[in-house]
C-alpha positions in Angstrom: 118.3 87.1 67.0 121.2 90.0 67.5 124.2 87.5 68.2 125.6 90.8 69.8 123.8 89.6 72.8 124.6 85.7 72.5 127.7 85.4 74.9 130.4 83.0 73.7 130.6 82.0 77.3 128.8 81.4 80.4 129.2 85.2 82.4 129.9 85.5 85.9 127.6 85.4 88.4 129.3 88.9 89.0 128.6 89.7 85.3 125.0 88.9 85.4 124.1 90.7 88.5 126.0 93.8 86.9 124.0 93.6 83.9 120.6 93.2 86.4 121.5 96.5 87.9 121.6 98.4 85.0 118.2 97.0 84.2 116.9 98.0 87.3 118.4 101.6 86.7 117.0 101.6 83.2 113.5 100.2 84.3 113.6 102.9 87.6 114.7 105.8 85.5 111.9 105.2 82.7 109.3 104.8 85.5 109.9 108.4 86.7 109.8 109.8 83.1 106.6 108.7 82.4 105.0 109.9 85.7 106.7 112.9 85.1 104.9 113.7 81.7 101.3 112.3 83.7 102.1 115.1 86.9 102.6 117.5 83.7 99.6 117.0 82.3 96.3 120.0 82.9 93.3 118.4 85.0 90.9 120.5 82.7 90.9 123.9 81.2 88.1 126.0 80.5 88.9 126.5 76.3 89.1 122.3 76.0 86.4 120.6 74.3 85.0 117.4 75.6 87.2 115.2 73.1 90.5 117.2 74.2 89.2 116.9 78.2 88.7 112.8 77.6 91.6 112.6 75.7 93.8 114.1 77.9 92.4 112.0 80.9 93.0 109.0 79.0 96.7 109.8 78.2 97.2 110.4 82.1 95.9 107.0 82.4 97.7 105.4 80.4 101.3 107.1 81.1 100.5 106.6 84.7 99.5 102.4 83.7 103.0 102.1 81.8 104.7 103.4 84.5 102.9 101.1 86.9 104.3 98.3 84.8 107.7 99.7 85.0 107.6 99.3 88.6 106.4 95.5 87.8 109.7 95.1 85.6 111.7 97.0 88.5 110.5 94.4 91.3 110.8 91.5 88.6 114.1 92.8 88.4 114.5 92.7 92.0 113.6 89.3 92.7 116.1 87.9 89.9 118.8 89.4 91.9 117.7 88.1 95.1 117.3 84.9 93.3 121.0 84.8 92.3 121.8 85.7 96.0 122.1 89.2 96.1 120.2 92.0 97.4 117.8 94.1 95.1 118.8 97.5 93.4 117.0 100.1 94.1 119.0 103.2 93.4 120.0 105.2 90.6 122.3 108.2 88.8 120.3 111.2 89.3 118.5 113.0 86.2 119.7 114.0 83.0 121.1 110.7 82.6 123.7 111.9 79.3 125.0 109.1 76.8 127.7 107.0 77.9 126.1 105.4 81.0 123.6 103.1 78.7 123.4 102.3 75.5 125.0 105.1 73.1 121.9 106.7 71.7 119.9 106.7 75.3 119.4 110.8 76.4 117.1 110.3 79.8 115.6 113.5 81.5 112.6 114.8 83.0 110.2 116.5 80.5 106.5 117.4 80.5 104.4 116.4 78.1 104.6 116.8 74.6 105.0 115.7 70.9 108.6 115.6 70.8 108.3 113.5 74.7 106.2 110.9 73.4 108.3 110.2 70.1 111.5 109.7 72.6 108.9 107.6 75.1 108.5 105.3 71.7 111.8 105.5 70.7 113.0 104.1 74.3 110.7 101.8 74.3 110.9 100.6 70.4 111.3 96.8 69.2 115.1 96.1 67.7 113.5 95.9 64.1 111.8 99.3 64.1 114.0 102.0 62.7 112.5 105.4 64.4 114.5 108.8 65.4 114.2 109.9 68.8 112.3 112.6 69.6 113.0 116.4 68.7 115.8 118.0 71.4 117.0 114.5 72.7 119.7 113.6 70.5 122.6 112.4 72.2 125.6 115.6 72.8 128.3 113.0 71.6 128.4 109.8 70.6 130.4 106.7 72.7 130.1 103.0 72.2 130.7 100.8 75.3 132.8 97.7 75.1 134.4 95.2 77.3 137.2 93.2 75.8 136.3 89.6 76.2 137.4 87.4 78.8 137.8 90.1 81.1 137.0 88.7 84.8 136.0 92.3 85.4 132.2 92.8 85.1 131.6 95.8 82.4 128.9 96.8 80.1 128.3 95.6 76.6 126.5 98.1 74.1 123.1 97.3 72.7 120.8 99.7 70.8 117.2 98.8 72.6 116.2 97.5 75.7 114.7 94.6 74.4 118.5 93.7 73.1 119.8 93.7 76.9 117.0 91.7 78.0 117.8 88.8 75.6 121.3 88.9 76.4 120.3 88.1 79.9 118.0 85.5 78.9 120.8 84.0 76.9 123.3 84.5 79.9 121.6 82.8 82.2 120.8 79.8 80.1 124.6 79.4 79.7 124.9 79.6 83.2 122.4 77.2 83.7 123.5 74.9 81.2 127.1 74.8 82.4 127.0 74.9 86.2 123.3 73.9 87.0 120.0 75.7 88.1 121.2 74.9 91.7 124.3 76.3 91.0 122.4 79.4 89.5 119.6 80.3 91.4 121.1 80.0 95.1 118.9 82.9 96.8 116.0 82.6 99.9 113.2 81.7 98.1 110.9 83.6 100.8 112.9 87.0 100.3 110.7 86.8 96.7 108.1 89.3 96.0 104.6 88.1 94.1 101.4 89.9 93.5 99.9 88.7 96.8 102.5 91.6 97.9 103.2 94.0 95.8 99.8 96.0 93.8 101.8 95.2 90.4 100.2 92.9 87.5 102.9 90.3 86.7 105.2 90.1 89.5 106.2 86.4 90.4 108.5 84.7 92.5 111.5 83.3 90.6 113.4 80.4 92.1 114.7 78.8 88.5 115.5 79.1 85.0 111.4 78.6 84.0 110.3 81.5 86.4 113.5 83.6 85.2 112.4 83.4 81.9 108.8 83.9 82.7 109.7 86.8 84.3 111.3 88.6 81.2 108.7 87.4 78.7 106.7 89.5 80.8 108.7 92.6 80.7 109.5 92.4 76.9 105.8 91.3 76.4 104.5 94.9 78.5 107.2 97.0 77.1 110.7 97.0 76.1 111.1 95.3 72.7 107.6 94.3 71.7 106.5 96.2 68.9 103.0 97.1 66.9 102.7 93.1 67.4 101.2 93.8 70.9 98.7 96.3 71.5 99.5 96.7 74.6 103.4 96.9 74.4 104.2 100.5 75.4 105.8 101.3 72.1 101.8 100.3 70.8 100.6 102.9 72.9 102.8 105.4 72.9 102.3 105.4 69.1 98.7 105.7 69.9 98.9 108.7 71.8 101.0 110.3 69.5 98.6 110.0 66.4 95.8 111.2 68.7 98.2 114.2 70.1 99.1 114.8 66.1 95.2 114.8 65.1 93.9 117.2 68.2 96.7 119.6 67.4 96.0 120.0 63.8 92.2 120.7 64.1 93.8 123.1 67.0 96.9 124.6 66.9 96.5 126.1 70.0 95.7 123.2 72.2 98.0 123.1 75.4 97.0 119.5 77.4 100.2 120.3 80.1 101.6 122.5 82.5 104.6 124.3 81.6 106.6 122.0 83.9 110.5 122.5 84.0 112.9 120.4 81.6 115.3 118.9 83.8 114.0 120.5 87.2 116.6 120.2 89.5 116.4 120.3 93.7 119.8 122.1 94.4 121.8 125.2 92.4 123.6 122.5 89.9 127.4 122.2 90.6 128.5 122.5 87.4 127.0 125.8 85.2 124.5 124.6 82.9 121.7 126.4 80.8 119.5 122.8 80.9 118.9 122.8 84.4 115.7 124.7 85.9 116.5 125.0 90.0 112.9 124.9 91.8 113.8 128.1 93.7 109.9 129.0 94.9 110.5 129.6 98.4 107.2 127.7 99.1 107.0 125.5 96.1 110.8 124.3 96.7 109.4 123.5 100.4 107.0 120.8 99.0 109.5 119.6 96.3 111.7 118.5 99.3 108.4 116.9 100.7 107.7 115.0 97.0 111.5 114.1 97.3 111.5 112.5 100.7 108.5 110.4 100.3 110.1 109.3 97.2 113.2 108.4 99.0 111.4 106.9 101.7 109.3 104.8 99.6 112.3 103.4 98.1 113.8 102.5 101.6 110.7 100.9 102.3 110.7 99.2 98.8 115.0 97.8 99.4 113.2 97.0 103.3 110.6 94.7 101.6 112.6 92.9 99.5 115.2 92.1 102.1 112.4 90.8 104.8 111.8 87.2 104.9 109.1 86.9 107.6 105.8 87.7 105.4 103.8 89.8 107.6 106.8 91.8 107.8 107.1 92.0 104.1 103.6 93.0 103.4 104.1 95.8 106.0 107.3 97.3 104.4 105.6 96.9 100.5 102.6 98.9 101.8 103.8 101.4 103.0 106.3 101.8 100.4 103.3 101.7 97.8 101.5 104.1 100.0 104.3 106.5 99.8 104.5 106.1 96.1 100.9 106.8 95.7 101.3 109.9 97.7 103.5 111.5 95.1 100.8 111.3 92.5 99.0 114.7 94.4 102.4 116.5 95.0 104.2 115.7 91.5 100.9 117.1 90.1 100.8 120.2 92.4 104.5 121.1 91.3 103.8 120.8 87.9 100.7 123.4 88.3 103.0 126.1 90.0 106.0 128.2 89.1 109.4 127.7 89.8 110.4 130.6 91.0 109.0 134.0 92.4 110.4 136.0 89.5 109.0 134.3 86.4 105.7 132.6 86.4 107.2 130.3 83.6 108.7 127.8 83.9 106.6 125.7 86.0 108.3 123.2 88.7 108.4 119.7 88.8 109.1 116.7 90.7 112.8 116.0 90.7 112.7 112.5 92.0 116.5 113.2 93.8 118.1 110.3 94.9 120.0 109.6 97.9 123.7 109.5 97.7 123.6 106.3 98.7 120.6 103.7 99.8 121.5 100.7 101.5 119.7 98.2 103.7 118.7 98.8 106.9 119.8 96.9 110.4 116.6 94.3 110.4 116.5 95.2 114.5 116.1 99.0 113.5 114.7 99.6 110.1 111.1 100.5 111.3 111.8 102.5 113.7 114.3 104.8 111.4 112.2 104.8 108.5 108.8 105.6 111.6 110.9 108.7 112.8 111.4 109.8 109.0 107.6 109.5 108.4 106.9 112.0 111.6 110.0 114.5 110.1 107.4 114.2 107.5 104.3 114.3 108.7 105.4 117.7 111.2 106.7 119.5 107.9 103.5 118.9 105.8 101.7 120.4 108.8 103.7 123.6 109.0 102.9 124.3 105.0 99.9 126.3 104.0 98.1 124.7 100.8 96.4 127.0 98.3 94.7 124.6 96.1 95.1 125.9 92.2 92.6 124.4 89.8 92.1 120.4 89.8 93.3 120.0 93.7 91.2 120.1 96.9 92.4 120.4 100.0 91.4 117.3 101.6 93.7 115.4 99.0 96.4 117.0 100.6 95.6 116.1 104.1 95.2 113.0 102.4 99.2 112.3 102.4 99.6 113.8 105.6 96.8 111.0 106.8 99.1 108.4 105.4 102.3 109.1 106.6 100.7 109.2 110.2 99.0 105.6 109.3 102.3 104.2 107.9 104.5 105.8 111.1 101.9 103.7 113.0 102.3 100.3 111.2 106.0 100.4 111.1 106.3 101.4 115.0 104.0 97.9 115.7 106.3 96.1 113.4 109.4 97.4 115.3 107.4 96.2 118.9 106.6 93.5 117.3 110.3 92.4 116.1 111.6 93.2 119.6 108.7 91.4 121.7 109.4 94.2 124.0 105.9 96.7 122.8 108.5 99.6 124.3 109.7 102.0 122.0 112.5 104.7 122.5 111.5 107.7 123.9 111.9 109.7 120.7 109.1 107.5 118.9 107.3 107.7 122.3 106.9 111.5 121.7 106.5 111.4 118.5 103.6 108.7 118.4 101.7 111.2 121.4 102.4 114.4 119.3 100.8 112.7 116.2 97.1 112.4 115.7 96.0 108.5 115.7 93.4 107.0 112.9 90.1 106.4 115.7 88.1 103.5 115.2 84.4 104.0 114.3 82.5 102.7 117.7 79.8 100.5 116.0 75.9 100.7 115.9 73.7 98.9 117.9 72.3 96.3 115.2 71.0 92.1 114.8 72.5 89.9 117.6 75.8 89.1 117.0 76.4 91.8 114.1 77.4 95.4 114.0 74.9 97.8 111.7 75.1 101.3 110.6 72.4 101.3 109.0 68.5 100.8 109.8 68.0 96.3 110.1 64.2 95.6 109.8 63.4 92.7 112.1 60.6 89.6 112.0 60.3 87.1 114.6 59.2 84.1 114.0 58.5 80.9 116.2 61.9 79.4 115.0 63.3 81.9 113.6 64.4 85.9 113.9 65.0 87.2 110.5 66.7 90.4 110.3 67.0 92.5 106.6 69.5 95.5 105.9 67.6 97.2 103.0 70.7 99.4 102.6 72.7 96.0 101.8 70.6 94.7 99.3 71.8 94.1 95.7 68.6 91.8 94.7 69.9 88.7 93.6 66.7 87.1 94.5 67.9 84.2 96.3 64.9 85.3 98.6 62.1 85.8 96.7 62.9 82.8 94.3 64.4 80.4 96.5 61.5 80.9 99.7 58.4 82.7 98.1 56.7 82.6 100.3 58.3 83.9 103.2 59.7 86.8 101.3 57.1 88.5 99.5 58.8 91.7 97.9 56.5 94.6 96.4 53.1 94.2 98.6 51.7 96.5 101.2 52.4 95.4 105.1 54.4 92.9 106.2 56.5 91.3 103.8 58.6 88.9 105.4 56.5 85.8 106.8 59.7 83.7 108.8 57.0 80.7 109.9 56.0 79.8 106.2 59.0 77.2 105.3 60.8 75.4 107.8 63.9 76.6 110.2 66.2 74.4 107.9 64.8 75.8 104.6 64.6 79.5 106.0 68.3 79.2 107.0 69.4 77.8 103.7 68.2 80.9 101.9 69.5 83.2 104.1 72.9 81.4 104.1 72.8 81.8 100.1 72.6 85.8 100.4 75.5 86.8 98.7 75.4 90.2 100.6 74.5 89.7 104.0 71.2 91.3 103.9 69.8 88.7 105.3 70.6 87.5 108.5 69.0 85.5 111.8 68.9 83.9 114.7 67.6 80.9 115.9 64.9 80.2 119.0 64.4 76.0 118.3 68.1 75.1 119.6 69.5 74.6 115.9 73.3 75.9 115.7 73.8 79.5 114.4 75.9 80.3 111.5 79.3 79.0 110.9 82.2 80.8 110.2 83.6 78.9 106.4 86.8 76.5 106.3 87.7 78.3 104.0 87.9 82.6 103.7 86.7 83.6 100.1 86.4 86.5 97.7 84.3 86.1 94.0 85.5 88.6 91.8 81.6 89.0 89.9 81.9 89.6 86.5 80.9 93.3 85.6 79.9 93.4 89.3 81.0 93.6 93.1 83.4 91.8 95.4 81.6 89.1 97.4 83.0 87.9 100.5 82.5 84.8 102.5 84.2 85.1 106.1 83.8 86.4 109.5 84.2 90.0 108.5 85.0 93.3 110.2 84.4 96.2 107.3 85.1 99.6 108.7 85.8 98.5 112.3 82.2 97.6 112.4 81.4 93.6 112.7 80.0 92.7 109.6 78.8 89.1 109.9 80.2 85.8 107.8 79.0 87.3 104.1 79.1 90.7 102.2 78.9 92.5 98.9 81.9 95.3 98.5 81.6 97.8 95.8 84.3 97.7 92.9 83.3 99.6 90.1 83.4 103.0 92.4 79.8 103.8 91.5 78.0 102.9 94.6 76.1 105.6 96.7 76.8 103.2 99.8 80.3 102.4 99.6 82.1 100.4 100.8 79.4 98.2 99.9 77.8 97.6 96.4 74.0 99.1 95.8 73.8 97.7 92.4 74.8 100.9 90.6 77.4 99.1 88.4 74.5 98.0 86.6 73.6 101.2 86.0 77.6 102.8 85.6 77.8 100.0 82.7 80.6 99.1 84.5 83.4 96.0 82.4 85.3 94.5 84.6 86.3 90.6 83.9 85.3 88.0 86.8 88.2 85.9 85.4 91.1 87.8 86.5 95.2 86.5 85.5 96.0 84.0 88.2 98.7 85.1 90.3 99.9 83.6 93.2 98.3 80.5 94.3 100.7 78.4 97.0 98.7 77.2 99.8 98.3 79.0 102.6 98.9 77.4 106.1 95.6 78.6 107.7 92.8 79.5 105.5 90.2 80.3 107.8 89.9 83.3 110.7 89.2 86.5 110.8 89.3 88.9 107.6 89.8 92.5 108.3 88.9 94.9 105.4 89.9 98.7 105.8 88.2 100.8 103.5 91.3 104.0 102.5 90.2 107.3 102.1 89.8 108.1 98.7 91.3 104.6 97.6 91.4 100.8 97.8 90.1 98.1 100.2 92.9 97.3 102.2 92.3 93.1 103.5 94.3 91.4 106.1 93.7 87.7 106.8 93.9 84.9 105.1 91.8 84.6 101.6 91.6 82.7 98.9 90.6 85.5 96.1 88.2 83.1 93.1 87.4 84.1 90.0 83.1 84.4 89.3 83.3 80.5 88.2 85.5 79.7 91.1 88.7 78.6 90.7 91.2 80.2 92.6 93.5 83.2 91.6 95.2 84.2 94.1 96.1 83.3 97.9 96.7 86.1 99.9 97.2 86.8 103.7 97.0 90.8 102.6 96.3 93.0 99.8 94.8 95.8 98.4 92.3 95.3 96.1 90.7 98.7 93.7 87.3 100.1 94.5 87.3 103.2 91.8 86.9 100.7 89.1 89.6 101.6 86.6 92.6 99.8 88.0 94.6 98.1 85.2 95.9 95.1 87.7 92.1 94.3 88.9 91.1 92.9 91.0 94.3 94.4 92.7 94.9 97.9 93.1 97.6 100.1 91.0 97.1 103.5 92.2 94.5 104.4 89.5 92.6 105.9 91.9 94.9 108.8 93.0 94.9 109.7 89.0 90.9 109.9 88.4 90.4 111.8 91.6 88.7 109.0 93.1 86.7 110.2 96.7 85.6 107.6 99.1 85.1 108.1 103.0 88.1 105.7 104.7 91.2 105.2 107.0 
């Protein structure tokens, strides 16, 4: 242990939340350097070979997967200062960050990718033990040691040469806290202002409400990144390393090989202040025009983010988290589309880039009026990315585009219910009046005529029996031959005519089977008085292993009424999405049915009615309660929203982490 970071006595509660908010900066400032170098990064080019197109797909996976988990360690971070009663950080200096403002040998700034970026991405993110120079070009201009003279009531900064050091100094300071003054004494913040995974698409992310969750918490964020070394293959100093040997080995059987964009080093929004040969300004008259578009949604998805972790009622909550994860997901198509354009109109090179600009200041929001500022911020939005003309270059279509603007019109719309909601009034001013008739609304799909008491867009083949009326949805079918195993005779698949023979078991029997089709294929209704189907107790979702989603509750899917059972596509592979035609069997696709458990407190209703939205070109958005169950059953997660992936390569499954928006995945939705 560095006894640099042992204190010699218990810090101030003032002293420990200073030294939170400098991990939050740290963790927010590293999130937007790594999605920096994944925007940078070509979507193909026409001299690659196969290896150089997989391998660069894969690096954009996995920056854009680290960077996901920095956003874990940022909300983490979060919830530990709402734990020790104060609100959560979300802003930050603005990029370069020089040496001085964290630890001595720490030069921050936006690059694209390259060699010398991913030696300084390991050298951030390196264990204490490993010795390891930073990255060509990123040597700190001076050097400056920070100390604080003990005892001083002052909170200040202490130096430490990693990440991983700062983390066990909190660890160690709040242990001391702990042991002198209590846990009570300690950890005096709302326990329902916490954010968990139920929330927030992010692998990891628990409530903390004492020491044992504190620490758990950090584990976790030393564990993913800062200060675990070669020890854990998935630290981010692991692979970083990885994808600087393969980098190394691709560029020596070709010199030439160019994976990224040109994108500016230290791109910068205004004409800098001060005179400085580092800074590119994004002076493109159209190009600077969508940069301030990339910058408000990132602004706005941080108001959204400081909105959620202030809100105690949950439903609340989960509407300010998604829609500040919608916005963040939006920046993956624009931060891309700056780095694949120029700069400026006289020089083709450099290329622009995402600045990520913060606001000069970003506070909380008035509870009684947060949604509807952050709703009339979403139209300034959605009007401007109207008025823009898109030229798609190579990579980029134009329905990815209209894509965000599709979202920020869906998330105007949630926030403005919230607001009526909150006032109990269902008036809104007359401004978000106007603007809620001047924006185009998301129209439900009107449903197909299909069995009694169900909704079908596709053809149902129907039997009637004397009992019985069977009805079967080929479409929905992913043969797990409950049917033709469990009733024989009634169900005779491959043979000429009719096939399905309802009057050969009894009513009961029949009604077992179809009751035990795990996709609602199979459905009836009864003529000989016996009670239809009933809706479960209980709401549940079987994560199958190497397989689908299958749902047990009274389900709308698409705004189409889709019975008490269904089968929902997760591996992206399916020709009838959003439910699951088998094709992961054919896709090969791997994906564990014993997801992490996450958060498991009870819910207060566990039945009703489950609402799955299927987003355009992403993940299954569910509201209502559900219990989410691994294949053999136990629970992993309670949930009264989430969103859960359907392209298949999510690194948090069964939850979403935005994987989609960097694979390209396409999917009809909302």
């Amino acid at each position: 242990m560095n006894t640099k970071t042992v204190p010699s006595h218990p810090p101030s509660r003032e002293q420990l939340l200073y030294w939170l908010h400098e991990a939050a900066e740290i963790e927010h400032h590293l999130m937007c350097c790594y999605l920096y170098a994944a925007f940078s990064l070509k979507h193909d080019d026409t001299v690659w070979s196969e290896e150089q197109r997989l391998a660069v797909a894969g690096w954009r996976r996995l920056l854009t997967s680290v960077a996901m988990e920095e956003m874990t360690h940022l909300c983490l971070v979060g919830n530990l200062m709402n734990a020790l009663g104060a609100p959560a950080h979300m802003n930050r200096p603005a990029f370069p960050v020089g040496s001085g403002l964290y630890p001595a040998g720490f030069v921050i700034r936006l690059q694209p990718f390259s060699k010398a970026t991913i030696e300084h991405f390991k050298f951030l993110e390196r264990p204490a033990a490993q010795v390891l120079a930073d990255g060509t070009g990123f040597a700190p201009v001076s050097s400056y040691q920070r100390i604080v003279p003990e005892g001083r009531l002052s909170p200040g900064a202490r130096d430490y040469s990693t990440v991983g050091e700062l983390y066990e100094m909190l660890t160690r300071s709040l242990e001391a806290f702990a042991q002198t003054h209590g846990e009570e004494a300690l950890f005096v913040g709302d326990p329902a202002l916490q954010v968990d995974m139920s929330l927030a698409p992010l692998q990891g992310v628990i409530a903390i409400t004492n020491l044992t969750s504190a620490q758990r918490a950090i584990v976790t964020i030393v564990t993913q990144g800062e200060g675990a070394g070669s020890e854990q293959v998935d630290s981010h100093y692991s692979r970083f390393t990885r994808v600087g040997d393969e980098l190394e080995q691709l560029l020596q059987t070709h010199p030439g090989f160019e994976p990224a964009w040109p994108a500016a080093t230290n791109p910068v929004m205004n004409p800098p202040v001060i005179e400085a040969d580092d800074r590119v300004y994004i002076s493109h008259p159209r190009n600077a025009r969508w940069l301030d578009i990339g910058n408000a949604l990132y602004t706005t998805s941080l108001r959204c983010l400081l909105q959620g972790f202030d809100a105690r009622d949950r439903n609340a909550k989960a509407t300010w988290l998604g829609a500040a994860f919608a916005l963040m997901r939006s920046l993956v198509p624009v931060g891309q589309g700056l780095a694949a354009r120029p700069a400026g109109e006289a020089n083709v090179m450099p290329h622009a880039g995402l600045t990520f600009t913060p606001l000069r200041t970003l506070a909380r929001l008035p509870a009684d009026s947060a949604a509807r500022f952050v709703a009339e911020r979403l139209y300034e939005l959605h009007q401007r990315a109207l008025e823009l003309p898109v030229v798609p270059v190579a990579g980029e279509t134009v329905e990815t585009w209209q894509g965000v603007i599709d979202m920020l019109v869906q998330q105007k719309t949630r926030l403005l219910a919230l607001a009526d909601a909150d006032t109990k009034t269902g008036h809104s001013s007359a401004a978000e009046q106007s603007a809620s008739e001047t924006a185009p609304a998301v129209a439900p799909i009107p449903p197909a005529v299909g069995p009694a008491g169900a909704s079908s867009i596709f053809p149902v083949e129907t039997v009637h029996g004397r009992n019985l009326t069977v009805h079967f949805e080929a479409r929905r079918c992913i043969h797990s031959r409950h049917c033709v195993l469990d009733a024989p005779t009634v169900f005779k698949a491959n043979t000429p005519g009719e096939w399905i023979h309802p009057d050969a078991i009894s009513a009961e029997q029949l009604v077992a089977v179809a009751q035990n089709c795990p996709s609602g294929a199979i459905r009836y209704e009864r003529h000989d008085g016996g009670s239809a189907e009933e809706a479960p107790p209980v709401n549940t979702l079987h994560v199958r292993e190497n397989g689908p989603y299958a749902v047990h509750a009274p389900l709308t899917v698409g705004h189409h009424d889709d019975g008490l059972r269904a089968t929902l596509c997760r591996c992206g592979q399916s020709k009838n999405k959003p439910w699951c035609d088998g094709s992961h069997v054919s896709a090969g696709f791997v994906a564990s049915g014993e997801p992490l458990t996450g958060n498991v407190d009870a819910l207060a209703i566990r039945d009703g009615a489950l609402v799955v939205t299927p987003l355009r070109d992403g993940p299954l958005l569910v509201v209502g309660n559900l219990e989410i169950c691994a294949g053999t059953g136990h629970t992993v997660a309670r949930v009264t929203e989430a969103r859960l992936c359907r392209c298949g390569q999510s690194n948090n499954k069964p939850f979403c982490d935005g994987s989609h928006a960097v694979v390209g995945f396409v999917a009809n939705g909302d």
